[in-house]
N, C-alpha and C positions, 0 to 999 in steps of 0.2 A: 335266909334268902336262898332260894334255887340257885344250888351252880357254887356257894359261898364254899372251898373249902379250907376257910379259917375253925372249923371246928367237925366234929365226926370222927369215925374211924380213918386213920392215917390211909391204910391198905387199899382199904374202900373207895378213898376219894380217888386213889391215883389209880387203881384199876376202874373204874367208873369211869373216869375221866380218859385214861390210853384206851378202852375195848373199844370205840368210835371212833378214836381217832385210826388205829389199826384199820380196822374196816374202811374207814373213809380213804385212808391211802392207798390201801390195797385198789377199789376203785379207780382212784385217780393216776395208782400206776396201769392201769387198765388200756390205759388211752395210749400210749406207744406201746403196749405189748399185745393188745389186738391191732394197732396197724401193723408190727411185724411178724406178727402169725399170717395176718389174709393177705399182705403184700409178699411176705414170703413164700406161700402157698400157691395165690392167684397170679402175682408178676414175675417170682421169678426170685433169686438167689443176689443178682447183681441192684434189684430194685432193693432188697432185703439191705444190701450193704451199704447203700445210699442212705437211708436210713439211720442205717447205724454212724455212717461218715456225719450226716449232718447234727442227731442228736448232744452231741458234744458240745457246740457250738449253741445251740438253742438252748441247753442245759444252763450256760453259763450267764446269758441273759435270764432266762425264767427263775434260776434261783437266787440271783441278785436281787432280782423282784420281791422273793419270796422272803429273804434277809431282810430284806426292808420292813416288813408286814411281821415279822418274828420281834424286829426289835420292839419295832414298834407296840404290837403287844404285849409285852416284858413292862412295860410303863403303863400300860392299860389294868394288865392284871394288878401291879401297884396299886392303885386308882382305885381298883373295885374295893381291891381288898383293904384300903382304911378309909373306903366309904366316901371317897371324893369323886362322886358324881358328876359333877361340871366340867372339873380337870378331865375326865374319864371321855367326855363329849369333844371338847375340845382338841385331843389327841386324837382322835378318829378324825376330824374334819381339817386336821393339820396334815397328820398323812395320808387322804386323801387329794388332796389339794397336791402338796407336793411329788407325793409317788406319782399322780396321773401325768404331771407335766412333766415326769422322767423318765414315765414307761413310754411318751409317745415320741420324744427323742429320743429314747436307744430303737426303738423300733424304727424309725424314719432313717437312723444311719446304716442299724444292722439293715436294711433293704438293699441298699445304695453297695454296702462292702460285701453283700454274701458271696460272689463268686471270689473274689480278693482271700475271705477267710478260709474259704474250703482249700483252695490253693496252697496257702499256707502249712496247711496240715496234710497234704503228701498227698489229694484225696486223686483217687487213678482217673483219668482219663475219660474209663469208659463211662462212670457214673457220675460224675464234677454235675452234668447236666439233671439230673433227674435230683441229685440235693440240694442243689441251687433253687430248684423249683419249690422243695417239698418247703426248705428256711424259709424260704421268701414269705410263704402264704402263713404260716406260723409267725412270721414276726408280723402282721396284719393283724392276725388276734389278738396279739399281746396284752393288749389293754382290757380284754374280758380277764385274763390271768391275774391283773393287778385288782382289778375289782370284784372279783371274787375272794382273793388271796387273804385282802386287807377287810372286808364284812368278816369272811367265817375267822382269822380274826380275834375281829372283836367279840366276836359271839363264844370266841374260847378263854377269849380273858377274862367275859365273866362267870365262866366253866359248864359254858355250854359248847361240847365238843360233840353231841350227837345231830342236834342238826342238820349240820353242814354235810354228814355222810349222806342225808336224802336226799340234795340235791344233787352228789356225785353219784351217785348210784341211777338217779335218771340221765345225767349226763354220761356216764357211762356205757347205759343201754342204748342212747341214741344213737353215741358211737361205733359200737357195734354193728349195727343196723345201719347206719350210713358207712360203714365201712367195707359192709356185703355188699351193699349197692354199687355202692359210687369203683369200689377197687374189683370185687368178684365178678356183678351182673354187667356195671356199664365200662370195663376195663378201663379207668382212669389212672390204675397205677398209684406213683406215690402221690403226685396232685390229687387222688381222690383222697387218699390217705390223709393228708394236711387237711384240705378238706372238712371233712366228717369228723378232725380233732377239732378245729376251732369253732365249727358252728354247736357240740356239744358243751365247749367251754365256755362259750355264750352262754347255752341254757342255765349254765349251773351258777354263773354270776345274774342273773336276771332272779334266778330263783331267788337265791339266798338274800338280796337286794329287798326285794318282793316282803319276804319274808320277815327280815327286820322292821321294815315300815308298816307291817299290819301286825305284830306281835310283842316287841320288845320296846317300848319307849323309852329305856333307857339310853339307849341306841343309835335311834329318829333323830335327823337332823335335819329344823325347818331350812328355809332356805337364807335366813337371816342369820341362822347357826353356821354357815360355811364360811369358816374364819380360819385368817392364817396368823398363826399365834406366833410370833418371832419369838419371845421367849422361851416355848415351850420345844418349838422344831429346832432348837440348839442341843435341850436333850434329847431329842427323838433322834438325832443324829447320832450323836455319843453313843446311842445303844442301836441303832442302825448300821453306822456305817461299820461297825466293827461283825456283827453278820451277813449282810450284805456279800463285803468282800473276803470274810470266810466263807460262803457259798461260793461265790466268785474264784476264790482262788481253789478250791475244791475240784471245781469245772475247768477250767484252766489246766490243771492236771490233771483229769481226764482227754483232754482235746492234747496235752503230750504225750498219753497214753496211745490215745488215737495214731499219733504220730508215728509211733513206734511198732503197731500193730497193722497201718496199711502198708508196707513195703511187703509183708505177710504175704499179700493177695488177696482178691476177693470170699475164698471161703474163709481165712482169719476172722476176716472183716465182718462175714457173716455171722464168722460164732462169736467173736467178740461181742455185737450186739444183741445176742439173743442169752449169752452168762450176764450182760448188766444188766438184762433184764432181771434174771434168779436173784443180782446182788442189790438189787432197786429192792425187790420183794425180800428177802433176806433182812435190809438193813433197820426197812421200812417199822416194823414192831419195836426193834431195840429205839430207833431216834423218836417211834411214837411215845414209848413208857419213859424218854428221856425229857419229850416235850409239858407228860404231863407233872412230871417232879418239876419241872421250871413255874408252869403256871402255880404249881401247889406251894411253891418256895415261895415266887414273888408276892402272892397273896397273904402269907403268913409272915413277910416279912413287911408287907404294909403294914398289917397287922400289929408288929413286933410281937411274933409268937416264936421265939427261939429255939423251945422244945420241941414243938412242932417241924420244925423245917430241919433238926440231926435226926426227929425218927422217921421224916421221912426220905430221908438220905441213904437212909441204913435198910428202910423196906425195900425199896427203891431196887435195889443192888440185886436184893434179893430176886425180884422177880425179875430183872434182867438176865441174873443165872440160870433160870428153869426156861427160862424161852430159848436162849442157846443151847440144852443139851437136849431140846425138843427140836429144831433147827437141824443140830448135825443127824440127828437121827432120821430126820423127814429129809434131807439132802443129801445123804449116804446110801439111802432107798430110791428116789425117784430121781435122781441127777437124768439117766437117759430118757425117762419117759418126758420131762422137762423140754430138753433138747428135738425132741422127735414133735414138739407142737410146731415147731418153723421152719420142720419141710419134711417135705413127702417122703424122698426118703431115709428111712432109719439107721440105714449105714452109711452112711454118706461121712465125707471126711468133718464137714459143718457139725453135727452132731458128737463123732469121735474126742475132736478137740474139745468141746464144751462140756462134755461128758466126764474129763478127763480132770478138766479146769475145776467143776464144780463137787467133785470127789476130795478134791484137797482142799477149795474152800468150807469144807462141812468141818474142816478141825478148824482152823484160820477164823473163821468166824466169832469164837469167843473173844478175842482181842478187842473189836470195834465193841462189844457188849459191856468191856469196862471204860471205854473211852468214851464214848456216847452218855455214858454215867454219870462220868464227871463233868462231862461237856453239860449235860441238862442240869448241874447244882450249881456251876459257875453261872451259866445265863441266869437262873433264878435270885442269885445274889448279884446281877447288875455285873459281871466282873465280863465284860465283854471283850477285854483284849485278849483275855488266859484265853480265851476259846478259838478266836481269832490265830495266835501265835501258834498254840498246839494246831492247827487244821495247817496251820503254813508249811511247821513242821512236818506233817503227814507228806503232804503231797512234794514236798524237795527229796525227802527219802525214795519213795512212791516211785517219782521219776529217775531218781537216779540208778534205783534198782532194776526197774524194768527194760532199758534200755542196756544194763549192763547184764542181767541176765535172760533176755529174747535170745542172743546171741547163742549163746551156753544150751540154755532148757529149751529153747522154741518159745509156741505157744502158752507152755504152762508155768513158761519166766514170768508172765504178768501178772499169778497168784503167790508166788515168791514173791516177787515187788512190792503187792500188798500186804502179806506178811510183816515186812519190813519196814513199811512206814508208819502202819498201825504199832507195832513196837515204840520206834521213836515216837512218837507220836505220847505213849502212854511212858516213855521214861523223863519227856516234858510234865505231863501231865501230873504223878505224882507228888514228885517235889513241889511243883507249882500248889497245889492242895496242902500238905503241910505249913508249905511257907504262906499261903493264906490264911491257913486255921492259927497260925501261933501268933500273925500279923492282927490278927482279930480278938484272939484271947488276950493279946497285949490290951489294946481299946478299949476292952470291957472291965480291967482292972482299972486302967487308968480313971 
């Protein structure tokens, strides 16, 4: 069966499987990093910083969303892979059902508290108003984001990960193009910006929609099939809520990052979000080749393919090392030409700082390459809380670091700070991995 990688070359499946998804994100990181190219460009430096003030806080909702639709597929790829079809229907139309009724309440509150949140996170004065604006209209789409998130999905549980990129790749291009218009031609600023993100994140949830009902009947759910399974959304939770609020608290520590980064001022502000953008794009490969060991794990552990799922833990590793020392190498090279896309000019302190920033993350970088490792074998075997607790750990280190080193180093305290939490982070993580494997080889004696 198309997509099944319960059998094949190990290597193969999971590069097959991460080269689409790579691309697809790259894409979909597309969508805030050409709004802050052409807002930075066409509005201005302080429109640029608004921007970067709000995405913090939109981060934190949309990837709560996206934790939901991860876990969720964690129990789908299960499904596929020992061949339980109905179960595999049913979990799709359970989180559907549920996520819609969640995404449209955190969006109805986040409306209500956005100038309250932005305040909260130090955001200056001169720009509280123009992020206010940009959150607002973002959290109004929200609901294309869930419906998109949880289709493609399902279409990767049953290891269909190319897809999904053609729809992001149109949506991508629209937002560019509505992003010249709306910010460039008819000077709408960051409102056009918001804008020209949510009407392309529609397209791409319509598409991929579209697409499931005229291709995949595995999929197709009549309208007699829209059931809410209480049984089943007890485990959908279990392996939800513990991603979820790993994303969540990921973002959370981001927005204290934020924190710590606008007393700076607005060029901080500016380069702060224009390196998370490099570390969006950066982290983006390593968590794709992590996502596709999860789906290739869960599947073979439907399966009970045991072999299967240590070699592909061990390939796994492997090409997470060779994309890291291709990484520092393409980050050690082009850091300023990076920085010189979100404003006009090249010497500017915005640039300087980011420049400086992204030099030292090109060694820094390898850290997340093994913790994202382990993070994608832990989801694959169902263990949602190790993943959960190590991300907790990250980001307490994260912040305490940055906050204690902004002081000291400046701007380039907040690539020490990450440093440091990815450490902790990965001296969680190892023991946790032993003392699962020995916890496991016990069971299998027994």
């Amino acid at each position: 069966m198309k997509g099944n990688m319960t059998q094949g070359n190990v290597s193969k499946n999971i590069i097959r499987f991460a080269i689409p998804m790579i691309l697809g994100n790259i894409f979909q990181l597309t969508y805030n990093a050409v709004d802050s190219i052409i807002v930075g460009r066409y509005a201005g430096e302080e429109a640029l910083a608004s921007i970067g003030t709000a995405n913090p806080i939109m981060n934190i909702v949309m990837f709560f969303i996206i934790g939901i639709c991860l876990g969720a597929s964690i129990l789908m790829s299960e499904f596929f892979g020992a061949g339980d079809f109905s179960r595999l229907k049913r979990e799709v139309s359970t989180t559907i059902i549920a996520g819609g009724i969640f995404t449209i309440m955190v969006a109805m509150i986040g409306f209500m508290l956005t100038p309250l949140l932005l305040r909260m996170i130090q955001t200056p004065d001169e720009i509280i108003h123009m992020s206010s604006s940009y959150l607002r209209i973002i959290f109004v789409g929200l609901i294309f984001t869930f419906l998109y998130n949880i289709y493609a999905a399902s279409l990767r549980s049953i290891g269909d990960s190319k897809t999904p990129i053609y729809f992001l790749i149109a949506s991508a291009i629209l937002n560019g193009c509505l992003d010249m218009i709306f910010v460039g031609v008819m000077n709408l600023g960051v409102t056009g910006a918001a804008f020209a993100t949510i009407i392309a994140e529609s397209l791409s949830c319509i598409l991929c929609i579209r697409y499931v009902y005229r291709k995949i009947p595995l999929l197709q759910l009549k309208l007699n099939e829209f059931v809410f399974d209480r049984a089943l959304i007890k485990k959908t939770v279990s392996y939800s809520w513990a991603t979820a609020m790993q994303q969540t608290i990921l973002q959370i520590g981001k927005v204290l990052v934020q924190g710590a980064v606008n007393p700076l001022g607005v060029d901080s502000i500016a380069a702060f979000n224009a390196v998370n953008r490099a570390d969006d794009f950066a982290f983006m490969p390593q968590q794709s080749i992590a996502s596709a060991m999860t789906v290739f794990i869960a599947q073979n552990r439907g399966a009970a393919k045991n072999e299967r799922i240590k070699e592909g833990f061990r390939r796994s590793l492997i090409i997470e090392i060779v994309y890291c020392i291709i990484l520092m190498i393409v980050m050690l090279i082009f850091a300023r030409n990076f920085m010189g896309l979100f404003v006009t000019n090249s010497s500017s302190q915005i640039v300087i700082l980011g420049t400086t920033y992204l030099r030292y993350m090109a060694f820094f970088y390898i850290i997340p390459g093994f913790t994202n490792w382990l993070q994608g074998y832990f989801r694959g075997m169902g263990e949602m809380k190790i993943t959960f607790y190590s991300t907790t750990v990250q980001i307490i280190f994260r912040v305490i670091f940055v906050y204690a080193f902004i002081p000291i180093a400046g701007f380039t305290g907040i690539a020490y700070a990450c440093l440091g939490g990815w450490i902790a982070m990965l001296l969680y993580e190892v023991p946790a991995y032993y003392r699962y494997t020995r916890k496991k080889q016990s069971k299998n004696k027994a």
